[in-house]
VONU-799627 format. One record per residue (C-alpha): x, y, z. Coordinates in steps of 0.001 Angstrom, whole numbers, padded with zeros to 6 digits, always signed. Layout:
BEGIN
XYZ;...
This chain:
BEGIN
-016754+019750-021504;-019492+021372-019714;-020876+018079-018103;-017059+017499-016862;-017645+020796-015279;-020722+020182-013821;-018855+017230-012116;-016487+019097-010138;-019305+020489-008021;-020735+017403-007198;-017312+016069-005931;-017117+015781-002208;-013859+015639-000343;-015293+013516+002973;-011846+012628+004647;-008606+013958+004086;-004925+013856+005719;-001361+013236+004472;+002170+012078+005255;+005718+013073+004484;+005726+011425+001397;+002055+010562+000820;-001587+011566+000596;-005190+009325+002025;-008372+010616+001326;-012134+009256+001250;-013666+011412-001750;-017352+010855-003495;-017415+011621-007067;-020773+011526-009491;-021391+008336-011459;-020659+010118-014252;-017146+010889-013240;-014357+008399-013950;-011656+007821-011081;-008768+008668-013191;-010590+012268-014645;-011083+012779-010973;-007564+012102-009869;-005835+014062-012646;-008130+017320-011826;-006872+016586-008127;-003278+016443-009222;-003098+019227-012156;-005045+021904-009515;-003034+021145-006518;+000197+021300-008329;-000632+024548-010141;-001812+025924-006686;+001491+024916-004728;+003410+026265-007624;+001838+029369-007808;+002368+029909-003818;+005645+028476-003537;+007886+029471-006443;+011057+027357-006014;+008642+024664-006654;+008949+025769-010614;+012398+025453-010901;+012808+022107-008660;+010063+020586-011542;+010990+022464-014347;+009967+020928-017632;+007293+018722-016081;+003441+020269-015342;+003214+018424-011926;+004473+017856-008809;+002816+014015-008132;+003840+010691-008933;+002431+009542-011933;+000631+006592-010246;-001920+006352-007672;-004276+004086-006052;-007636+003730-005363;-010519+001561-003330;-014104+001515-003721;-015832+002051-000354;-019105-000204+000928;-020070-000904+004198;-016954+000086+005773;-017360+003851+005049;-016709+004505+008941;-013346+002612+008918;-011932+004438+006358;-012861+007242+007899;-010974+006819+011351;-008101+005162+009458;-007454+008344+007222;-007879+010375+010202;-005501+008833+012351;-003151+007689+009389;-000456+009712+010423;-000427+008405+014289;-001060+004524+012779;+002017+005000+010699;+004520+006512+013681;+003182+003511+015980;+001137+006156+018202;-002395+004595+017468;-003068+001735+017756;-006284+001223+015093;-008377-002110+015150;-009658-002355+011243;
């Protein structure tokens, strides 16, 4: 348990920005880390965060610990580090036809 915790520091959050219905970000976990530890400390502390600032949010998912989908779904990132980048940035304006992105 205490390498796991030792993990979390070493998680960086490089990108980030979200939809209606929907959530992008470009995040750099350690080696050591596996995708799916990473994206169920992501989901279990957001949820317990939102929940503990917005309280309706305990009744609407009563009987359930979280707030996500179960499923999610993930990319490796090479080369094209910088086009991820501007797409999650500007994910919002791609998806409302405002931007007009060449990936």
């Amino acid at each position: 348990m205490k390498e796991i915790q030792t993990c979390y520091s070493e998680i960086v959050i490089e990108k980030a920005n979200c939809g209606l219905d929907h959530l992008h970000i470009l995040v750099s976990i350690p080696p050591k880390m596996s995708v799916s530890l990473f994206v169920n400390v992501l989901k279990t502390n957001t949820a317990n965060g939102l929940k503990q600032k917005f309280e309706f949010l305990k009744k609407l998912y009563w009987g359930t610990q979280s707030i996500w989908s179960i499923g999610y779904f993930v990319s490796t990132v090479g080369i094209n580090e910088s086009v991820i980048k501007r797409y999650i940035e500007f994910q919002g304006q791609e998806d409302t036809g405002q931007a007009k992105l060449e990936l």
